[in-house]
DRENDO-1510 file (C-alpha; in Angstrom, 1 decimal, always signed):
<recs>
REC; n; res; u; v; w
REC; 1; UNK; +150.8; +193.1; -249.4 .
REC; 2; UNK; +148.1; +191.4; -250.3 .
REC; 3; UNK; +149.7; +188.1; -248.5 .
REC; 4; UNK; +149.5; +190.2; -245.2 .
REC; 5; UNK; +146.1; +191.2; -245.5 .
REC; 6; UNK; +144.7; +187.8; -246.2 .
REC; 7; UNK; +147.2; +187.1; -243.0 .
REC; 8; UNK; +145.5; +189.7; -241.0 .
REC; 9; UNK; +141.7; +188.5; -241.8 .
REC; 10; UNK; +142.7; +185.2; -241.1 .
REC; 11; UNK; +144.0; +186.2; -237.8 .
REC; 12; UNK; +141.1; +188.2; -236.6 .
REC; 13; UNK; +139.0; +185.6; -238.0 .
REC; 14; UNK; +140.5; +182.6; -235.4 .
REC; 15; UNK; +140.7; +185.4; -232.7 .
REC; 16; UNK; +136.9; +186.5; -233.1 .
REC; 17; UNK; +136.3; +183.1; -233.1 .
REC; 18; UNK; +137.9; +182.3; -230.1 .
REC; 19; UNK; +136.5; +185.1; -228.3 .
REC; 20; UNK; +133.0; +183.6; -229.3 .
REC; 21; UNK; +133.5; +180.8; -227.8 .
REC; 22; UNK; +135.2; +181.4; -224.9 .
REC; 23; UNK; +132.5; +184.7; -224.2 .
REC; 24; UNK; +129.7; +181.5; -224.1 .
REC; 25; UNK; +132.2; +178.9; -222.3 .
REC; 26; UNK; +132.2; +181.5; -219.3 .
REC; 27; UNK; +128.5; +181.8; -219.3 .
REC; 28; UNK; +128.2; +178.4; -219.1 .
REC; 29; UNK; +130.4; +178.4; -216.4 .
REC; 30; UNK; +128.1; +181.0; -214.7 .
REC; 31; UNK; +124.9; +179.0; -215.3 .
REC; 32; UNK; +124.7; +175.5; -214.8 .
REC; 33; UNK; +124.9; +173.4; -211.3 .
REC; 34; UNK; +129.0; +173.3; -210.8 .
REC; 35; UNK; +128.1; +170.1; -208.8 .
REC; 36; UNK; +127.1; +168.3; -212.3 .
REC; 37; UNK; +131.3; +167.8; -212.5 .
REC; 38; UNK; +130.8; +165.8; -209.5 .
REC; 39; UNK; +127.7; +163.6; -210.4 .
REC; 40; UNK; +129.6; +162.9; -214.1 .
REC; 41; UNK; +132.1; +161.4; -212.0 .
REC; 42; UNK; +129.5; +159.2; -210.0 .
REC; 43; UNK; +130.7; +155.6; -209.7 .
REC; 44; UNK; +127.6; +154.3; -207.1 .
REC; 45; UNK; +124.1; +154.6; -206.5 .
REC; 46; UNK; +123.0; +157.2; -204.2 .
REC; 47; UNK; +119.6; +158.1; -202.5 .
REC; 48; UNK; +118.5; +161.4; -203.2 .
REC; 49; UNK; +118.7; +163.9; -205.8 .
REC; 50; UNK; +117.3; +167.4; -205.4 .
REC; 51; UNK; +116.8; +169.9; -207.8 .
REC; 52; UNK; +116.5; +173.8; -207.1 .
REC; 53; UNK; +116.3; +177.4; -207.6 .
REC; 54; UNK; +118.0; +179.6; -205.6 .
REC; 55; UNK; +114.8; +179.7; -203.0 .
REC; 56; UNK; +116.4; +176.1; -202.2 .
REC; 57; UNK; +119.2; +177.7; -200.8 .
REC; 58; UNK; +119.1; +181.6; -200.1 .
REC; 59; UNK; +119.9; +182.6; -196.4 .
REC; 60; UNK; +119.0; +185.6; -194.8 .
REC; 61; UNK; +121.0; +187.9; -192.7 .
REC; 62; UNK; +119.4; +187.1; -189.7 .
REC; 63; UNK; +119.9; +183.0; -189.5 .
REC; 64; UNK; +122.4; +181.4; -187.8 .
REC; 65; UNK; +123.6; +179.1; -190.0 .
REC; 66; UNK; +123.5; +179.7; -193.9 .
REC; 67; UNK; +121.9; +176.1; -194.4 .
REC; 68; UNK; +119.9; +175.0; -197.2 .
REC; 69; UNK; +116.5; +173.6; -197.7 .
REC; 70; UNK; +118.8; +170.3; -199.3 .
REC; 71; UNK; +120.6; +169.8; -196.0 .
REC; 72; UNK; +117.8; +170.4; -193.8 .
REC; 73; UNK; +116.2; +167.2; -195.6 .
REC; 74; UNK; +119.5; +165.6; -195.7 .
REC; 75; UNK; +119.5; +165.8; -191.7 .
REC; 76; UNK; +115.8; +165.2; -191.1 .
REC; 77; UNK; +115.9; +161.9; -193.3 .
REC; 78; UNK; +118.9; +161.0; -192.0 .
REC; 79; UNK; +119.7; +160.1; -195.7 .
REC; 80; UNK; +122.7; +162.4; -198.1 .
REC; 81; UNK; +120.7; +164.9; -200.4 .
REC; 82; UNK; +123.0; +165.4; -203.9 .
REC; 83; UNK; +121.6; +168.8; -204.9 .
REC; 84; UNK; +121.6; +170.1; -208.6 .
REC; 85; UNK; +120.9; +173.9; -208.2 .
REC; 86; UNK; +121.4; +177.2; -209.5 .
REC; 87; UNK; +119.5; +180.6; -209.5 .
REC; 88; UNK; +116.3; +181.1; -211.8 .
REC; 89; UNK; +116.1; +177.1; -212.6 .
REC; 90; UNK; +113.4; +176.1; -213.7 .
REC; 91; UNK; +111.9; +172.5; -215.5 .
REC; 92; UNK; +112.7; +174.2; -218.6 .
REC; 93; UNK; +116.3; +172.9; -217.1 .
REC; 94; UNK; +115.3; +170.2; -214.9 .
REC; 95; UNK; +114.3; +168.4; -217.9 .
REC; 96; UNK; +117.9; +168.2; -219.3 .
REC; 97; UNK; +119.5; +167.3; -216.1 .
REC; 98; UNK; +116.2; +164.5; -215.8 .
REC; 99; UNK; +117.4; +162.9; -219.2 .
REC; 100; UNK; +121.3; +162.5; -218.1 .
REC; 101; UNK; +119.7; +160.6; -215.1 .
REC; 102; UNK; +118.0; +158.5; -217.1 .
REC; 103; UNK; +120.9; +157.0; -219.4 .
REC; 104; UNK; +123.3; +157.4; -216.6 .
REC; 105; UNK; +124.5; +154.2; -214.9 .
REC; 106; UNK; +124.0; +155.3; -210.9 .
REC; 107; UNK; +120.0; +156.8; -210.3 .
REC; 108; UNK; +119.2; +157.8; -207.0 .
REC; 109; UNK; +116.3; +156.9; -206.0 .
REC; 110; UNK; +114.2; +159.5; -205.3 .
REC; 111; UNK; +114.2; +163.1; -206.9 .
REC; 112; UNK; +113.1; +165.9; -205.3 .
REC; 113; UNK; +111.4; +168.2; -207.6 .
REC; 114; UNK; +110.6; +171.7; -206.0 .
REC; 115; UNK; +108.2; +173.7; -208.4 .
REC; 116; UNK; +107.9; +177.8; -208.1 .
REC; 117; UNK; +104.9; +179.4; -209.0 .
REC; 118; UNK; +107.2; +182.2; -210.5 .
REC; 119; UNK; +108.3; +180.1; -213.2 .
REC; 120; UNK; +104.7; +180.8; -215.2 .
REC; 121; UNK; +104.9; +184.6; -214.7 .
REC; 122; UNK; +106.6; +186.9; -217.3 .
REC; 123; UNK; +108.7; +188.0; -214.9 .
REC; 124; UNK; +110.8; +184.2; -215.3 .
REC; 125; UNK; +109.2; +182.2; -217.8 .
REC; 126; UNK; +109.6; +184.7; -220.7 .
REC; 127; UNK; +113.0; +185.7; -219.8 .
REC; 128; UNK; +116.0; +185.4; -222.4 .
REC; 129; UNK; +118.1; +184.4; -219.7 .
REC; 130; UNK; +116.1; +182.1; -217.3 .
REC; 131; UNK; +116.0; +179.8; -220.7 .
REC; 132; UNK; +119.8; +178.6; -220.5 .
REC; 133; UNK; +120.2; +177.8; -223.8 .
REC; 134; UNK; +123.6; +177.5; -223.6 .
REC; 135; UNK; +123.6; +175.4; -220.5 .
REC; 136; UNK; +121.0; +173.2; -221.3 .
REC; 137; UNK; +123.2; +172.5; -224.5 .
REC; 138; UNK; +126.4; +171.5; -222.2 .
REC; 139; UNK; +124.4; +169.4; -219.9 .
REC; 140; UNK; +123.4; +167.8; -223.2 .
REC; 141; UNK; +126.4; +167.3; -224.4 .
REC; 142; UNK; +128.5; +166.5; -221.3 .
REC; 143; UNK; +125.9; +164.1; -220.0 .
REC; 144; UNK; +124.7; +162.1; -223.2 .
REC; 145; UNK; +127.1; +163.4; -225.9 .
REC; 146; UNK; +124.2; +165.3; -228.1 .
REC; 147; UNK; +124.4; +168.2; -230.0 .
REC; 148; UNK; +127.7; +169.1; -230.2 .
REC; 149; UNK; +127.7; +170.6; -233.7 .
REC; 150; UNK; +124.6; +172.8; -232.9 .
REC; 151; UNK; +126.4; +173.4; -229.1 .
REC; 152; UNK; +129.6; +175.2; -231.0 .
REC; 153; UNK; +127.4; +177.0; -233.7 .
REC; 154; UNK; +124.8; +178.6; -231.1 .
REC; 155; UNK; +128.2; +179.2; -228.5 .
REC; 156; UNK; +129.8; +181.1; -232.4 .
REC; 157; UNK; +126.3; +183.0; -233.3 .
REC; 158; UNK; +124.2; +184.1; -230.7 .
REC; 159; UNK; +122.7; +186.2; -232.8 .
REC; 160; UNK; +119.0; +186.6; -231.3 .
REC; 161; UNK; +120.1; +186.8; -227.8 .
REC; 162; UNK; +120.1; +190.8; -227.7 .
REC; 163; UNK; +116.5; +190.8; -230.2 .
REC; 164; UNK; +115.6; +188.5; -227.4 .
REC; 165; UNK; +116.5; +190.6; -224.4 .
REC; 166; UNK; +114.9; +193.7; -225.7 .
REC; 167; UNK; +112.2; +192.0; -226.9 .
REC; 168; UNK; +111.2; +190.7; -223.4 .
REC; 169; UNK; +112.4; +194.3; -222.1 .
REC; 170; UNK; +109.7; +196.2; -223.9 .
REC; 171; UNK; +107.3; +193.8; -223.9 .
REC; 172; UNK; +103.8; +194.9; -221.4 .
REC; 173; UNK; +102.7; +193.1; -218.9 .
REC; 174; UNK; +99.0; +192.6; -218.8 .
REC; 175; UNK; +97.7; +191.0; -215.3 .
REC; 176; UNK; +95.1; +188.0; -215.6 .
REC; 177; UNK; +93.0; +190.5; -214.2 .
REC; 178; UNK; +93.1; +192.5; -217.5 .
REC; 179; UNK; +95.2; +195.2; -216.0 .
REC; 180; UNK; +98.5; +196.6; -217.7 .
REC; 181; UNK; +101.4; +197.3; -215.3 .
REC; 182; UNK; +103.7; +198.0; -217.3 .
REC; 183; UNK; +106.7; +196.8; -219.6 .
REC; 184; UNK; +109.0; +194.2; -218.4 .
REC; 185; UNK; +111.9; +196.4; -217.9 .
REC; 186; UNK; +109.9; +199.4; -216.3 .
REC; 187; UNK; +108.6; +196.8; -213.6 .
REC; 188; UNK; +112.4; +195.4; -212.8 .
REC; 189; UNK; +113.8; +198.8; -212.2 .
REC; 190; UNK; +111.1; +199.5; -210.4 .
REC; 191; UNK; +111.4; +196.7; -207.8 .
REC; 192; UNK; +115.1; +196.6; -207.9 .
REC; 193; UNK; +115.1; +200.3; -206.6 .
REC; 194; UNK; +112.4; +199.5; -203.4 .
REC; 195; UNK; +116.0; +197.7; -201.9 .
REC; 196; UNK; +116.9; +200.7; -201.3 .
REC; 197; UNK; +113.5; +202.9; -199.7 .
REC; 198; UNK; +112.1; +202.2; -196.8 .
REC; 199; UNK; +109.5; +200.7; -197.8 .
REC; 200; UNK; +110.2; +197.3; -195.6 .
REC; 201; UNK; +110.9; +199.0; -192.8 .
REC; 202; UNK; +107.4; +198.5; -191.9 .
REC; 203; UNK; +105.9; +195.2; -190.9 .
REC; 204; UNK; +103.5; +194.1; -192.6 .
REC; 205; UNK; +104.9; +196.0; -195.5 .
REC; 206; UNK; +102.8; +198.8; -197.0 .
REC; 207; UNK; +101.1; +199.0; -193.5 .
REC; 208; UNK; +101.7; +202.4; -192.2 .
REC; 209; UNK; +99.9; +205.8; -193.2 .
REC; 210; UNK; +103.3; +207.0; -193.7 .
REC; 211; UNK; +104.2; +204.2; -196.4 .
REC; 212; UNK; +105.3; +206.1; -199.5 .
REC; 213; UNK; +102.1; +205.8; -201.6 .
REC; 214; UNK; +104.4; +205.2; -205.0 .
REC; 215; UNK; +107.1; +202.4; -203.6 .
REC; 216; UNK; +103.9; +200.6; -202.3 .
REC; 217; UNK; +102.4; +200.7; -206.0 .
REC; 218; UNK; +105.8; +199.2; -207.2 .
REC; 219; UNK; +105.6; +196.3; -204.4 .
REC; 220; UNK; +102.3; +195.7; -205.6 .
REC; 221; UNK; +102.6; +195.7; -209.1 .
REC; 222; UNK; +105.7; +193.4; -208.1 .
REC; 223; UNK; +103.4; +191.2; -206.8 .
REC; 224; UNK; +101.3; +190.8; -209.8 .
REC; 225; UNK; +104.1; +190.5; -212.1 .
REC; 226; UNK; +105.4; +187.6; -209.9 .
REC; 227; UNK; +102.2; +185.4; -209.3 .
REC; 228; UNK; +99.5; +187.3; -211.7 .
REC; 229; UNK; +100.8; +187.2; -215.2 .
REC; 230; UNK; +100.9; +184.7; -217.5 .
REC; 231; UNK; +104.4; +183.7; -219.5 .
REC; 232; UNK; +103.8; +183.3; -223.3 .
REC; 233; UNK; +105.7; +180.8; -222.3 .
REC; 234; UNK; +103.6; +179.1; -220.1 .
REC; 235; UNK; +102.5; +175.9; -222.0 .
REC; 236; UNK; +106.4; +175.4; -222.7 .
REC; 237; UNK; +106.8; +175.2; -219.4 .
REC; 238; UNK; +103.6; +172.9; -218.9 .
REC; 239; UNK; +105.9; +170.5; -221.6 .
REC; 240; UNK; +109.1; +171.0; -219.2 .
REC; 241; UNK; +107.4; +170.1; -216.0 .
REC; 242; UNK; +105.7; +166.9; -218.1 .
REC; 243; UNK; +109.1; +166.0; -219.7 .
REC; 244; UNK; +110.5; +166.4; -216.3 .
REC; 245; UNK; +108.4; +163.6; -214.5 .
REC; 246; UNK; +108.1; +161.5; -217.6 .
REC; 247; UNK; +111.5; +161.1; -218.0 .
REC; 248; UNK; +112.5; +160.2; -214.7 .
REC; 249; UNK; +109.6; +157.8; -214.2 .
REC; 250; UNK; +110.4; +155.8; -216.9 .
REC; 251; UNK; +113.8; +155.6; -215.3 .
REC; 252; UNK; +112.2; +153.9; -212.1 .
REC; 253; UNK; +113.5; +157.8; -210.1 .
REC; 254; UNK; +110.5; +157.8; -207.6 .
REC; 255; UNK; +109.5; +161.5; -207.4 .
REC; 256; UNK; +108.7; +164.0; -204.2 .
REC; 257; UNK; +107.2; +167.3; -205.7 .
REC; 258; UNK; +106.4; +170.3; -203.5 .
REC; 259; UNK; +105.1; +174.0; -204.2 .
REC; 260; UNK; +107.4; +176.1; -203.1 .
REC; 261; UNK; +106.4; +178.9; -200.8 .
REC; 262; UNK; +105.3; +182.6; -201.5 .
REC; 263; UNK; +104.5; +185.0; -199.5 .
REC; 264; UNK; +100.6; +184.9; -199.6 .
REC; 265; UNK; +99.5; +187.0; -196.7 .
REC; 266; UNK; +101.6; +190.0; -198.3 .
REC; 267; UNK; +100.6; +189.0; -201.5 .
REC; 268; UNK; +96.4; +188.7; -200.5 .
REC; 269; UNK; +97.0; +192.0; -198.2 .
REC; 270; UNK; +98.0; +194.1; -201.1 .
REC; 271; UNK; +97.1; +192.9; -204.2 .
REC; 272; UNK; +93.5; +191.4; -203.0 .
REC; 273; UNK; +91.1; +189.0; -203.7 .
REC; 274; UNK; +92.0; +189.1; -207.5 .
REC; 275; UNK; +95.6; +188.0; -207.3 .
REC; 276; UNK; +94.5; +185.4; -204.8 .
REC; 277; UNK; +92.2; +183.9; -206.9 .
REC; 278; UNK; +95.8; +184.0; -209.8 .
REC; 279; UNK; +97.6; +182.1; -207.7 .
REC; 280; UNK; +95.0; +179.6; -207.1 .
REC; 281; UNK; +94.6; +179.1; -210.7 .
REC; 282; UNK; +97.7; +178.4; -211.4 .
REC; 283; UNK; +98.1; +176.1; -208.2 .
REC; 284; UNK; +95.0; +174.1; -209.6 .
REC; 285; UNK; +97.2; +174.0; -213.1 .
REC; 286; UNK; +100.0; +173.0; -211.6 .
REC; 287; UNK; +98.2; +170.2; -209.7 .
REC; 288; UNK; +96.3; +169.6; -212.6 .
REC; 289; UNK; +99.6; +168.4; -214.5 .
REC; 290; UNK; +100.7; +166.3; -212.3 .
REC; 291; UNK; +97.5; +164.1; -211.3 .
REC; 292; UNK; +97.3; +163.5; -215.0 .
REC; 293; UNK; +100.8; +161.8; -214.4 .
REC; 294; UNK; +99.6; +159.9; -211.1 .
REC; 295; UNK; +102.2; +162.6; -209.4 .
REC; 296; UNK; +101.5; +163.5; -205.6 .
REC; 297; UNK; +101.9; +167.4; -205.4 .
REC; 298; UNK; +102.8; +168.5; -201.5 .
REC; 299; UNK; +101.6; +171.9; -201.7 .
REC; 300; UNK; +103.3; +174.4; -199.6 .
REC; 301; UNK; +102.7; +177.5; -201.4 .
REC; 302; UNK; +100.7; +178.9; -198.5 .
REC; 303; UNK; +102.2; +177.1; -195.5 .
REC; 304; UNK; +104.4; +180.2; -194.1 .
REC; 305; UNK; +103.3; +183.2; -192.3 .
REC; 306; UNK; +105.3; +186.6; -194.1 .
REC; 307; UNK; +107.5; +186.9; -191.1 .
REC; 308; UNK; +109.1; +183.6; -193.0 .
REC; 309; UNK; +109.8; +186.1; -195.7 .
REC; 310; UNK; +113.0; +188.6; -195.5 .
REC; 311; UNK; +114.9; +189.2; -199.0 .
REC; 312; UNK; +113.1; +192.7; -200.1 .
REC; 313; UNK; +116.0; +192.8; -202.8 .
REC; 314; UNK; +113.8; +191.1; -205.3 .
REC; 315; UNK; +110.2; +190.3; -203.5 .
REC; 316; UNK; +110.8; +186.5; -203.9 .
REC; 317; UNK; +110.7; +182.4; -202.9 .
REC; 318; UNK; +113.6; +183.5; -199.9 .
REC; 319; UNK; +113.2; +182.1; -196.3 .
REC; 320; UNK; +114.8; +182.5; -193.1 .
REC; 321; UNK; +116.1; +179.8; -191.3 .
REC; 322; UNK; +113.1; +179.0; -189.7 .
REC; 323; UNK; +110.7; +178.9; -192.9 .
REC; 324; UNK; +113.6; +176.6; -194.3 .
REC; 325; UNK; +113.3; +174.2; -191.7 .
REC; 326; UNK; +109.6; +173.9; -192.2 .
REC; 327; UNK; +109.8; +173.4; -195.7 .
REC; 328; UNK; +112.7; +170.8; -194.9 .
REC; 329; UNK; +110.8; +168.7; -192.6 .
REC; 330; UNK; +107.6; +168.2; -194.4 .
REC; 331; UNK; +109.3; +167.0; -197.7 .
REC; 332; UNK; +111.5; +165.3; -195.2 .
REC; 333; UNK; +108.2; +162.8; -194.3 .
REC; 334; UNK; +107.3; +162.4; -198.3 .
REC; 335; UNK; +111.1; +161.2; -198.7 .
REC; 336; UNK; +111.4; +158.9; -195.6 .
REC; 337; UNK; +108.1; +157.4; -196.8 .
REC; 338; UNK; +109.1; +156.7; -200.2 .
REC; 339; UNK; +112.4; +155.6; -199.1 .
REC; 340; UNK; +110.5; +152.9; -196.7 .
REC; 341; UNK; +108.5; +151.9; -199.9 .
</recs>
């Protein structure tokens, strides 16, 4: 009997085990650039490496062609674009992906680093699952061979992840203004239900008399929560951006960095001359980063008119075709320049 029961515990252990593992092999699977396989397996040098969130390439239901901000590039420099993307990346990423470049045999030779004023909100910098833990810690690992004993013991415990998650969740958001709009997870159900109001219908947004007074609140707390909080995590993300560039300068990777777009006539409309001045704070932080690293920042945060503007299902970075192509072309010239250098 007793044979059997240390049998049975043994069994469940292995299978709980396995189940661990492969539970955090599929998230992996789910969260890091599938197209890393392919650069692994690079045997030559190659121009242009972009990195992205999924603002790089989102389409909208109204383009005719789903193409991405990468292959708009690719086509306006005349040059291949090798893109590294997944949704909600971040430099707290980049930087991992940066340092496999580095040791790797084949650089390109320029990187494209898009930057999202998002990332510094609460909305993305403090969430659990916009840090890819676990994905940072395969990119390590498959790129450079580091950290594989701490890899399978954070893949086996996971233990914070859930105190994480409902620690964000509860957490209240207090606007640089001084204003609290709420807890995290209160201001995501919010804006996840305006995809289905009627809010949008109405262009600008929130311009009618007969805009409901409440879904209006929620776009405009929305707002705020994107592009006027502060992350706790903000000065980790300051280190990400810096590791970021540092890295791949001292790898000889010349760098093109663009702001990406947000909506700012939507966002100055409703949420004032307060959240303007936010945003241009944290522009002139964002700058202020990168000239203390001799970085040129093209800064198209406000380049795009809100018509450019179209994925009401979460109020973010999404263009049409049209704003796509913009983008495209004017990091386009910063590449062909740098490639000409």
């Amino acid at each position: 009997m007793r044979r059997y029961l240390l049998y049975f515990a043994v069994s469940a252990f292995i299978s709980a085990t396995c189940f661990l593992i492969l539970r955090s092999f599929y998230i992996v699977q789910q969260t890091y650039a599938q197209t890393f396989d392919i650069l692994l397996k690079k045997q030559e040098s190659y121009p242009i490496l972009m990195f992205g969130d999924s603002a790089v390439s989102a389409s909208l239901p109204g383009d005719s062609e789903p193409t991405g901000i990468d292959q708009f590039i690719a086509q306006a420099a005349a040059q291949p674009v090798f893109l590294l993307q997944h949704d909600a990346y971040s430099p707290l990423v980049y930087q991992h992906y940066a340092a496999y470049l580095a040791s790797s045999q084949h650089k390109p030779k320029i990187s494209i680093l898009p930057i999202n004023l998002r990332t510094w909100a609460a909305e993305w910098g403090d969430r659990p699952s916009y840090q890819f833990r676990l994905a940072v810690q395969y990119i390590d690992f498959r790129g450079r061979g580091v950290g594989g004993g701490t890899m399978l013991l954070d893949w086996l415990l996971r233990s914070d992840e859930g105190r994480l998650d409902d620690a964000w969740a509860t957490r209240e958001v207090v606007t640089l203004s001084g204003k609290r709009i709420g807890p995290n997870s209160e201001l995501q159900r919010r804006r996840d239900l305006l995809r289905f109001t009627e809010v949008f219908r109405d262009r600008p947004i929130c311009s009618s008399p007969q805009s409901d007074r409440n879904h209006c609140q929620s776009v405009v707390d929305a707002l705020w929560w994107h592009y006027g909080s502060e992350a706790m995590n903000a000065e980790l993300v300051d280190k990400a951006l810096l590791g970021t560039i540092t890295i791949l300068k001292d790898a000889g990777i010349e760098i093109v960095a663009y702001l990406a777009p947000i909506n700012i006539q939507d966002a100055a409309r409703l949420g004032g001359p307060d959240l303007v001045a936010a945003i241009n704070d944290r522009v002139s932080r964002i700058k202020g980063l990168l000239a203390a690293q001799h970085i040129e920042l093209l800064d198209l945060h406000a380049i795009l008119p809100s018509d450019r503007f179209g994925d009401w299902s979460c109020l973010c970075e999404h263009l049409d075709e049209l704003g796509r192509k913009q983008v495209a072309a004017q990091v386009a010239e910063s590449v062909r320049l740098k490639l000409a250098e």
